[in-house]
C-alpha beads as a LAMMPS data file, in Angstrom:
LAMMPS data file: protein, C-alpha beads

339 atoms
338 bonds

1 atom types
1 bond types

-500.0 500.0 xlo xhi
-500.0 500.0 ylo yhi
-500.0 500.0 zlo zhi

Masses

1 110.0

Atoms # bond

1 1 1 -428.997 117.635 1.524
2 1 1 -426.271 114.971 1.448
3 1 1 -422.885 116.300 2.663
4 1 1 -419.588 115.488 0.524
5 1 1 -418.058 113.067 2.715
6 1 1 -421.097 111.023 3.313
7 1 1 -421.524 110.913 -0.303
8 1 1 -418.186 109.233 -0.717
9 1 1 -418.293 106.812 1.965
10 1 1 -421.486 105.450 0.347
11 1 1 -419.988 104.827 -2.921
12 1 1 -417.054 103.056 -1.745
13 1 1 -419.335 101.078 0.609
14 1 1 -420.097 98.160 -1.828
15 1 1 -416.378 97.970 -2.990
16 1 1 -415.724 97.190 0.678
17 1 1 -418.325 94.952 1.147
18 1 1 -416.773 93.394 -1.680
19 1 1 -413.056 92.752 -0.096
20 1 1 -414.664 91.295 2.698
21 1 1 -416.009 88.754 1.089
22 1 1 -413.231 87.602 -0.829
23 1 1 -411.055 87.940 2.411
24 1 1 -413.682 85.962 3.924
25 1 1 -413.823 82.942 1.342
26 1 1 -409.875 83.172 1.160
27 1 1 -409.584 82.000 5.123
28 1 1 -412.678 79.262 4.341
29 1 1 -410.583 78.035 1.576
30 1 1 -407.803 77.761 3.770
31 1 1 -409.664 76.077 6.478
32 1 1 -411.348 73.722 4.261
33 1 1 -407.287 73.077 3.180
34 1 1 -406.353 72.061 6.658
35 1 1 -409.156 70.279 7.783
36 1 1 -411.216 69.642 4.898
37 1 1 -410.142 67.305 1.699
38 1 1 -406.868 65.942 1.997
39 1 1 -404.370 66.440 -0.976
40 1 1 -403.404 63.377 -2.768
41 1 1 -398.945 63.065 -2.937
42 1 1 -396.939 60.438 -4.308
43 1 1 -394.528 59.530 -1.155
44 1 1 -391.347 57.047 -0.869
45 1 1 -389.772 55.715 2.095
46 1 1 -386.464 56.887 3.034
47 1 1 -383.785 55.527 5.279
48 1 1 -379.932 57.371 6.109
49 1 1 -377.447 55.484 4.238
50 1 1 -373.569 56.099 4.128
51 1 1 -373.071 58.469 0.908
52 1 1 -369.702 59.648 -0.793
53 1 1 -368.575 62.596 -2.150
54 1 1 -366.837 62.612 -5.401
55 1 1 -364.923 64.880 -7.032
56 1 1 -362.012 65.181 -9.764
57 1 1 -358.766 66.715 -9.751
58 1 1 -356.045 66.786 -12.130
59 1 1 -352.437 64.203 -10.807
60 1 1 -349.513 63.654 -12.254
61 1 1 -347.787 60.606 -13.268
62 1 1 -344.321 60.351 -11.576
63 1 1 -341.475 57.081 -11.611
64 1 1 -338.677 55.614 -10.056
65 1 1 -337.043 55.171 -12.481
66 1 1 -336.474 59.284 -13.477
67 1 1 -332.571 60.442 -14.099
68 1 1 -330.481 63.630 -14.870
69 1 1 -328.337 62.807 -18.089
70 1 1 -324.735 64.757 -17.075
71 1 1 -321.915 65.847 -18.972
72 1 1 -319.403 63.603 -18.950
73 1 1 -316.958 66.476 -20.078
74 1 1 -315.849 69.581 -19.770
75 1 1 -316.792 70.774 -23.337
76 1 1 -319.831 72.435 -26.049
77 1 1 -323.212 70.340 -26.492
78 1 1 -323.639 69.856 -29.842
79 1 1 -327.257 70.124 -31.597
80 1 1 -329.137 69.030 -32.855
81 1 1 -331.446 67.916 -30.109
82 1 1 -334.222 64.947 -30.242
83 1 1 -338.182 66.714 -29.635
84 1 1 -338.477 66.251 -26.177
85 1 1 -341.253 63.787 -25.302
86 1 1 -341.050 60.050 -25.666
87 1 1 -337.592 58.236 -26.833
88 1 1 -336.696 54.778 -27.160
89 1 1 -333.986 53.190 -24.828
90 1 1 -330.671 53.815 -26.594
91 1 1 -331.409 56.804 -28.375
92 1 1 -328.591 59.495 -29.220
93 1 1 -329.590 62.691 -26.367
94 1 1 -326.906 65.226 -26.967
95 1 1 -323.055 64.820 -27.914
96 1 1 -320.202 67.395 -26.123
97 1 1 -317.799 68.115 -28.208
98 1 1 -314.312 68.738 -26.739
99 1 1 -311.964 70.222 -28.506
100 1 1 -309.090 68.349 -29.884
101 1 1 -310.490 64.826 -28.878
102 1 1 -311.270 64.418 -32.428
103 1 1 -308.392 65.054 -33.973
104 1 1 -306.495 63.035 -31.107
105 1 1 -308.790 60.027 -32.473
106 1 1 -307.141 60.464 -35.870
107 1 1 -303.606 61.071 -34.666
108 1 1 -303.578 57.847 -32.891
109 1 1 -305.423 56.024 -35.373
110 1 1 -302.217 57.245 -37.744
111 1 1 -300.202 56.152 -35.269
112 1 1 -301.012 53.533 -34.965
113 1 1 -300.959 52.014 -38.749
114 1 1 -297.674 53.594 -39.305
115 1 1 -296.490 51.236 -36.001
116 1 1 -298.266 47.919 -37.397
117 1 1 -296.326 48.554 -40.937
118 1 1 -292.804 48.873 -38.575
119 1 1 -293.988 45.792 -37.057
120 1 1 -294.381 43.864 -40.389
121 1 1 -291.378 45.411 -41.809
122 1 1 -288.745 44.012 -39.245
123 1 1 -290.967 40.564 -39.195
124 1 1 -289.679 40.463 -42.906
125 1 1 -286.240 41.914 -41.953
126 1 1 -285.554 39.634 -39.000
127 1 1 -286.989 36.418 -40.948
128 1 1 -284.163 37.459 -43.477
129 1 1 -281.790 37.761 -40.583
130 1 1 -280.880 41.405 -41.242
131 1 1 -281.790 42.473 -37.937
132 1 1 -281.609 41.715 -34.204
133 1 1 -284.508 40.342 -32.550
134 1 1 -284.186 43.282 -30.225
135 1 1 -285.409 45.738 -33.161
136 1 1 -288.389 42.787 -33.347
137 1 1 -289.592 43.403 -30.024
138 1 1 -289.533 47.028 -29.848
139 1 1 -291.983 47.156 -32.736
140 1 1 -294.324 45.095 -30.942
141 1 1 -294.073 47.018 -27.876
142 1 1 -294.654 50.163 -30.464
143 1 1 -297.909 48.964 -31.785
144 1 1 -299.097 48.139 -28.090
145 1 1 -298.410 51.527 -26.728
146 1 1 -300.467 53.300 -29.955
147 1 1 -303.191 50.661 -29.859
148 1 1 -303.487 51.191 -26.294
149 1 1 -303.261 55.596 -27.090
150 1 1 -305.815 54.999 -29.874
151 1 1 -308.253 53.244 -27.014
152 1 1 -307.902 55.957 -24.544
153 1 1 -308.659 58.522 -27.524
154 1 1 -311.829 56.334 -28.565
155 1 1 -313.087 56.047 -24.751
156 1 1 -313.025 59.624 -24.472
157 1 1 -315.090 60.617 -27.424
158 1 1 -317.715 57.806 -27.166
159 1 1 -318.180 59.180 -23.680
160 1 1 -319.184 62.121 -25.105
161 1 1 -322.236 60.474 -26.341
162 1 1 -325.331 60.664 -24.155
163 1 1 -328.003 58.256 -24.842
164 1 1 -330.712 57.410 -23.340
165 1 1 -330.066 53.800 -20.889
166 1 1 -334.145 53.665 -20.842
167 1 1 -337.234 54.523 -22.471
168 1 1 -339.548 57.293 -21.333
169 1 1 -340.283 61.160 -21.515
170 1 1 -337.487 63.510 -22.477
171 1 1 -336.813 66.782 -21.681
172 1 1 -333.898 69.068 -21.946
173 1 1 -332.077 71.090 -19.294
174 1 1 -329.421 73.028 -21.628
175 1 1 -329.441 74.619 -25.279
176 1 1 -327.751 73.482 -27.984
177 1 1 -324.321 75.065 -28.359
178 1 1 -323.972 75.923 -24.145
179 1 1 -320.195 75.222 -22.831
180 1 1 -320.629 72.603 -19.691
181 1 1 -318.243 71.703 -17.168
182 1 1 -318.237 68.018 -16.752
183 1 1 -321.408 66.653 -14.332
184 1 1 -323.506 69.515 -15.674
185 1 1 -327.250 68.588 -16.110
186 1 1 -328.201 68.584 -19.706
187 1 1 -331.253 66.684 -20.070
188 1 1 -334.406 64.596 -17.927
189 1 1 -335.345 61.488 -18.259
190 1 1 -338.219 59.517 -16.795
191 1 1 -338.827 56.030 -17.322
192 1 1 -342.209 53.907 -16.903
193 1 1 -340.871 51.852 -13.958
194 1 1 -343.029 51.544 -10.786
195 1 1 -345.491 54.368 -11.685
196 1 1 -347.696 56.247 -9.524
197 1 1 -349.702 60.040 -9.636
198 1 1 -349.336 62.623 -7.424
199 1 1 -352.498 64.362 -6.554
200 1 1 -353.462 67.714 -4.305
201 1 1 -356.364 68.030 -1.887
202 1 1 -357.446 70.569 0.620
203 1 1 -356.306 70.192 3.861
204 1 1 -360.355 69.736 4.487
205 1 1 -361.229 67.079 1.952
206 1 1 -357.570 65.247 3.079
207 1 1 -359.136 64.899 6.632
208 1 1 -361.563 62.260 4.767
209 1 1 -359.285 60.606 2.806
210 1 1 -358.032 57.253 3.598
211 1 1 -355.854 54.746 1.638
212 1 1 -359.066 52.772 1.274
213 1 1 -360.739 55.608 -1.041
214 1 1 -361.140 54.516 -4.210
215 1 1 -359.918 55.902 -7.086
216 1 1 -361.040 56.210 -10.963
217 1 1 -358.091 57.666 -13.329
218 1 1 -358.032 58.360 -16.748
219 1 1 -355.860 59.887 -19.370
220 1 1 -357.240 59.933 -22.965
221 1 1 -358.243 56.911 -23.897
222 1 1 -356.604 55.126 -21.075
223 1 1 -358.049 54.510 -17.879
224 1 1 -358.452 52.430 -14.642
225 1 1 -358.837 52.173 -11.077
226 1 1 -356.077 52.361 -8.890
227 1 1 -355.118 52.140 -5.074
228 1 1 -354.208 55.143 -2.306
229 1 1 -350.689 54.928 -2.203
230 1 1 -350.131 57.262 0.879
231 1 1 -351.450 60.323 1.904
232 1 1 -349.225 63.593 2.791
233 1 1 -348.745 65.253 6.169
234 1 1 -347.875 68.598 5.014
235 1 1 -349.073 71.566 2.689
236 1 1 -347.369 73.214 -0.013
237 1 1 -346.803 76.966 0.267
238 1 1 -350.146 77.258 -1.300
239 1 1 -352.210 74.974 1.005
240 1 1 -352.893 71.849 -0.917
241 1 1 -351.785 68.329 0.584
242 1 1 -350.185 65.849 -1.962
243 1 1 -351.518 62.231 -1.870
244 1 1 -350.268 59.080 -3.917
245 1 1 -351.803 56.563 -5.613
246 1 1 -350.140 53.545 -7.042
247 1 1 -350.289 52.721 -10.895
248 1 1 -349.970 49.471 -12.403
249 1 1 -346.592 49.465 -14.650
250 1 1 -349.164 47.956 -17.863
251 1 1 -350.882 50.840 -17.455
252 1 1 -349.214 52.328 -20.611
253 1 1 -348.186 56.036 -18.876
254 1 1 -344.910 57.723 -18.970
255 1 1 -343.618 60.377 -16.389
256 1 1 -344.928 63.280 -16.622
257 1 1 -347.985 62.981 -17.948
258 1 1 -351.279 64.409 -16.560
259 1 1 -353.896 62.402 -15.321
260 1 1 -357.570 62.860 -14.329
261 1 1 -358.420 61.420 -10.579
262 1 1 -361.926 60.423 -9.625
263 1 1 -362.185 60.724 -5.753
264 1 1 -364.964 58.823 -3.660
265 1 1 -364.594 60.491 -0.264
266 1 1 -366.578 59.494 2.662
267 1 1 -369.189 61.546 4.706
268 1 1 -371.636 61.341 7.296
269 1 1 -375.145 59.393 6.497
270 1 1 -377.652 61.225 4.858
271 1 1 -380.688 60.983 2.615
272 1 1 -381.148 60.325 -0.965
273 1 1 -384.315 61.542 -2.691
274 1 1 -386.054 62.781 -5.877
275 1 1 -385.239 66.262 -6.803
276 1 1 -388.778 66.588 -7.241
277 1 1 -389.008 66.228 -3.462
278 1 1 -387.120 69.344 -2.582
279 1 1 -388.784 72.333 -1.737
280 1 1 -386.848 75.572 -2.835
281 1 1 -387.492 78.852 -1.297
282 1 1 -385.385 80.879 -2.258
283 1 1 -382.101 79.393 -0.343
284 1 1 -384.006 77.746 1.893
285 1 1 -384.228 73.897 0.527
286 1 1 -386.762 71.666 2.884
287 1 1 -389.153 68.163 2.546
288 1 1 -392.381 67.340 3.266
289 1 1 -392.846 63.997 5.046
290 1 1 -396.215 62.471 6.112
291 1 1 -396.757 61.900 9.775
292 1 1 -400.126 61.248 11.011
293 1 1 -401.678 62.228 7.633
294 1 1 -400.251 65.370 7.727
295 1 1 -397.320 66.768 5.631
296 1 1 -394.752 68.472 7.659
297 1 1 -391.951 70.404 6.438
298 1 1 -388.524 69.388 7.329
299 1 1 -385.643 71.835 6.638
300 1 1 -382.468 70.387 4.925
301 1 1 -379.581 71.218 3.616
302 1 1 -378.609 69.760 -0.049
303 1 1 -375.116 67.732 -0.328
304 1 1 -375.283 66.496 -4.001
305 1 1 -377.463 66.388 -6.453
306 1 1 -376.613 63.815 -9.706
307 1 1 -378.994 62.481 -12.103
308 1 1 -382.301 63.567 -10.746
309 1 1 -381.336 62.062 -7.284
310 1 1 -379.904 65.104 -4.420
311 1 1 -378.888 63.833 -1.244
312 1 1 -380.046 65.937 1.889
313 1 1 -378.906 66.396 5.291
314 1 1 -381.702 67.055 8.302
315 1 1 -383.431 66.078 11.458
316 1 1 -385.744 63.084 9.316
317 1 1 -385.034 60.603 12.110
318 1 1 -384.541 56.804 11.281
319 1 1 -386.907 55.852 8.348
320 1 1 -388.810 58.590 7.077
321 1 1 -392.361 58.881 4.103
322 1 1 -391.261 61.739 1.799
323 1 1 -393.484 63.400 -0.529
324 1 1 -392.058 62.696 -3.939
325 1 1 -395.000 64.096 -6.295
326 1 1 -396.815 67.525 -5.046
327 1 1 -394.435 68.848 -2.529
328 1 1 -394.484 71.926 -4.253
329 1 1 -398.650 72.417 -3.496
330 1 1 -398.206 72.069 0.743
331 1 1 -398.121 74.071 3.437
332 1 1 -396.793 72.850 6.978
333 1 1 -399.773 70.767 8.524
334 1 1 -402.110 70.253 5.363
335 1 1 -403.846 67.063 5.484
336 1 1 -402.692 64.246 3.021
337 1 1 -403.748 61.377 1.348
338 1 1 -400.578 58.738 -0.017
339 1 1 -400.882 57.537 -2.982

Bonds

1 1 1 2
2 1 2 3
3 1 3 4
4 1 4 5
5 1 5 6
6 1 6 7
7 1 7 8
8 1 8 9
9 1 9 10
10 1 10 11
11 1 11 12
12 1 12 13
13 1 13 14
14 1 14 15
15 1 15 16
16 1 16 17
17 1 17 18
18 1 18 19
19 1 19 20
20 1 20 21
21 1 21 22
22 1 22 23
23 1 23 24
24 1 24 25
25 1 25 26
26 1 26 27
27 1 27 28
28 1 28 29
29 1 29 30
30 1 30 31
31 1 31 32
32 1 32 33
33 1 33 34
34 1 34 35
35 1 35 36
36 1 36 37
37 1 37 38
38 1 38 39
39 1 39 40
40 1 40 41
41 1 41 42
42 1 42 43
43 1 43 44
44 1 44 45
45 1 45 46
46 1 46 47
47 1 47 48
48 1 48 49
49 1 49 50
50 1 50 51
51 1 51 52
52 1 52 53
53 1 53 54
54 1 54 55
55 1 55 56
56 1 56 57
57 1 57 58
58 1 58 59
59 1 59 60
60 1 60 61
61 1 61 62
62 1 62 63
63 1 63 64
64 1 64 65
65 1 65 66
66 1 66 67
67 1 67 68
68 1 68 69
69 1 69 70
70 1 70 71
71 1 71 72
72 1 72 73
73 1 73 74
74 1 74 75
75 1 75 76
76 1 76 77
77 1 77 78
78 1 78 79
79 1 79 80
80 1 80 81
81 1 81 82
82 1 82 83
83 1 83 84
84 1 84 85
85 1 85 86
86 1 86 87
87 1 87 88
88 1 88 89
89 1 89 90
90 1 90 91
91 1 91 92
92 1 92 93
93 1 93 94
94 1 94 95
95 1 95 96
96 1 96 97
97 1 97 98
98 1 98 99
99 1 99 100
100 1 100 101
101 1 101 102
102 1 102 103
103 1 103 104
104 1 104 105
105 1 105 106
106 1 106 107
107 1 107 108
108 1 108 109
109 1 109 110
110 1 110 111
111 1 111 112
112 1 112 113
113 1 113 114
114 1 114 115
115 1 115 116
116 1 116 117
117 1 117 118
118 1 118 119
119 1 119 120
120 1 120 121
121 1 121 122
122 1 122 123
123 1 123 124
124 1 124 125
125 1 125 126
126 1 126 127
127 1 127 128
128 1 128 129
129 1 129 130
130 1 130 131
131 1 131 132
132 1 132 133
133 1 133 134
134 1 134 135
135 1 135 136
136 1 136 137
137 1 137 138
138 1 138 139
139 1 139 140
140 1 140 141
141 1 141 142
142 1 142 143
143 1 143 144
144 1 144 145
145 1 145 146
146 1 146 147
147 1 147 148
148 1 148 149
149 1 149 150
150 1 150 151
151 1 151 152
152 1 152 153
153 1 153 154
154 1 154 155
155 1 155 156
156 1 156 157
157 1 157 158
158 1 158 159
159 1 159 160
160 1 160 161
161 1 161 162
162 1 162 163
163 1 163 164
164 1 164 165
165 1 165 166
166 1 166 167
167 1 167 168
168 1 168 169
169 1 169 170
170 1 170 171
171 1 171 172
172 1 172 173
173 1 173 174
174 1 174 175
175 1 175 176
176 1 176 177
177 1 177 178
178 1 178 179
179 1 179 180
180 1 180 181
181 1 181 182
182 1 182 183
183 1 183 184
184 1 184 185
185 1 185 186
186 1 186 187
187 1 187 188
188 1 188 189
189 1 189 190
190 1 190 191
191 1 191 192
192 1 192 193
193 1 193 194
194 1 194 195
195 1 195 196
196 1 196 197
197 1 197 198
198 1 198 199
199 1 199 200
200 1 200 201
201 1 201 202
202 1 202 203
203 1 203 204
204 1 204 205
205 1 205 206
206 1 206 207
207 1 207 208
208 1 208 209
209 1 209 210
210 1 210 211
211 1 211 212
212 1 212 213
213 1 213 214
214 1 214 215
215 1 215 216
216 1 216 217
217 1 217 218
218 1 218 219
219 1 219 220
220 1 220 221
221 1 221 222
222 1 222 223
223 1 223 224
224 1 224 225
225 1 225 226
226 1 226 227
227 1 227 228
228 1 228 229
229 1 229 230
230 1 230 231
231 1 231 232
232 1 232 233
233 1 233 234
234 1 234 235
235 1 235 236
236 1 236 237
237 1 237 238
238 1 238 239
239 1 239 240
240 1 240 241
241 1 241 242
242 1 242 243
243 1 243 244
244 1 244 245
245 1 245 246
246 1 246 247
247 1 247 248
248 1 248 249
249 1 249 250
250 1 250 251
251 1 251 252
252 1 252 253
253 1 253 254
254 1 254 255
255 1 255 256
256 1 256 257
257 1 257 258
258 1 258 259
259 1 259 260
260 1 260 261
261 1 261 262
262 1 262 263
263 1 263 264
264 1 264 265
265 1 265 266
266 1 266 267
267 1 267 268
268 1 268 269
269 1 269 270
270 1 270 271
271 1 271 272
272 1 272 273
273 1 273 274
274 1 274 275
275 1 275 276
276 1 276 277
277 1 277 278
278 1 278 279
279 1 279 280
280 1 280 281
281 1 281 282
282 1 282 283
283 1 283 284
284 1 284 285
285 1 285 286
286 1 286 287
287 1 287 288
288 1 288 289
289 1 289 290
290 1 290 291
291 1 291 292
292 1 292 293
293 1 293 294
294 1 294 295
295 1 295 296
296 1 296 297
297 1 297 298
298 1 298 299
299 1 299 300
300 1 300 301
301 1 301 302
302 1 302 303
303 1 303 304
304 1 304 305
305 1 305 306
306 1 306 307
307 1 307 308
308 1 308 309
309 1 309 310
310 1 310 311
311 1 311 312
312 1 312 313
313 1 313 314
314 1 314 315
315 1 315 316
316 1 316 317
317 1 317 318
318 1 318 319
319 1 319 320
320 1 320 321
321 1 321 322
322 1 322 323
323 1 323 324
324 1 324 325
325 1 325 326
326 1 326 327
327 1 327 328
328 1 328 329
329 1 329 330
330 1 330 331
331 1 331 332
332 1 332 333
333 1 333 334
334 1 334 335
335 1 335 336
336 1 336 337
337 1 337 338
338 1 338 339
């Protein structure tokens, strides 16, 4: 009579029998791996080369040539304004109307017709001899002293005028219809001369920069290179260090404009190579490079990666054979065969 638990153990007996077989094929396969048939790679040499790291950030364009339009007078600003932006040299800004300038203008205009008709009334009278020469020259003196009111009047309104003395980017300070006291800001104005942007970096990424960094800029459909300028020595209150970069005055931008910058910043060497030969696992990156027909894994640390190309950072040594084409099939140690 066969007892229940001997019963079991002989129907699981073949089942085990089983797993050790495949166990045992498994670790043959393995050996045969690493000491039997070497995989065929594709490999490429690989030497440390200086590399740059580029990245964008948004400047602005700034000028010499800005200036705060004042108010000549105490007095209202009249609307209505220009659209702020981009004005012509000469261009009518605001006007301040004080009172009783105008009507000043007119009174001595009067006054001054009414004192050029005396004059050429006792011209007749004294070529007549009906008068003195005395009453002559006071009617001269007359039309000087309202011609000379008249100009005073005149000054004072057309300084009341603001225009622009250059051409650039507008922008106002004041509404229309504000009272000012005279040497009040109204409006903004910069100007194209000597241009340059103003950019922000971490202090970090400043430590790299230098003024021989090149520098890509763009703005629409303009665009150039330009030169580092200078570089800042202190942060704003929210960390970022201003640098400068001289612009070319052809470069058709006005003050105030925004402007894309397109930083090459040095690093340390390192190693450029196919995406295809990084290894991912998980967030773990490493390569495979062949030494002594073996493929051994090299941890690294990925920089950059543009247009199929990454460049990596590790111990490779001088000039190394990475495995471009089946890195993803090898273990540390498996034998290889370049192809």
């Amino acid at each position: 009579m066969v007892h229940p638990p001997e019963r079991e153990l002989r129907a699981t007996g073949p089942w085990l029998r089983l797993g050790i077989l495949l166990v045992l094929g498994l670790m043959a396969g393995m050996f045969n791996v690493q000491a039997g048939a070497p995989l065929r790679v594709g490999i490429r040499k690989v030497a440390a080369a200086p590399w740059h790291q580029h990245i964008r950030v948004l400047g602005r364009v700034e000028s010499a040539d800005d200036t705060v339009l004042e108010a000549p007078l105490t007095g209202r600003v009249q609307g209505p304004f220009l659209s702020p932006g981009a004005i012509p040299a000469g261009a009518v800004v605001a006007r301040v109307r004080v009172p009783g300038v105008a009507a000043g203008v007119r009174a001595a205009r009067a006054s001054v017709q009414l004192a050029r008709l005396e004059l050429e009334r006792q011209r007749q009278l004294a070529a007549r001899g009906l008068v003195a020469r005395q009453s002559l020259d006071q009617a001269r003196v007359k039309v000087q002293q309202t011609e000379a009111v008249l100009a005073a009047a005149e000054r004072q309104q057309a300084q009341s005028v603001l225009r622009a003395p250059f051409a650039g980017i507008l922008s106002y300070r004041v509404a229309a219809g504000t009272v000012v006291y005279r040497g009040t800001p109204v409006a903004t104005l910069q100007g194209r001369g000597q241009p340059w942007a103003r950019g922000w970096l971490t202090p970090r990424q400043m430590r790299r920069m230098t003024k021989q960094v090149g520098v890509r800029w763009h703005a629409g459909g303009l665009g150039g290179e330009a030169t580092v300028r200078s570089l800042g020595r202190s942060a704003r209150a929210d960390g970022m260090v201003p640098f400068y970069i001289a612009l070319p005055a052809s470069s058709g931008l006005l003050p105030g404009q925004w402007v894309w910058l397109d930083l090459a910043l040095p690093r340390r060497p390192a190693w450029r190579v196919p995406d295809a030969a990084v290894v991912w696992d998980g967030s773990r990156s490493e390569l495979f490079v062949v030494r002594g027909g073996r493929a051994r894994a090299v941890a690294v640390r990925v920089l950059a990666a543009r247009a199929g190309m990454s460049w990596v950072d590790g111990p490779l040594g001088g000039v190394a054979s990475v495995v471009v084409a089946g890195a993803r099939r090898l273990r540390d140690g498996v034998a290889v065969l370049p192809r």
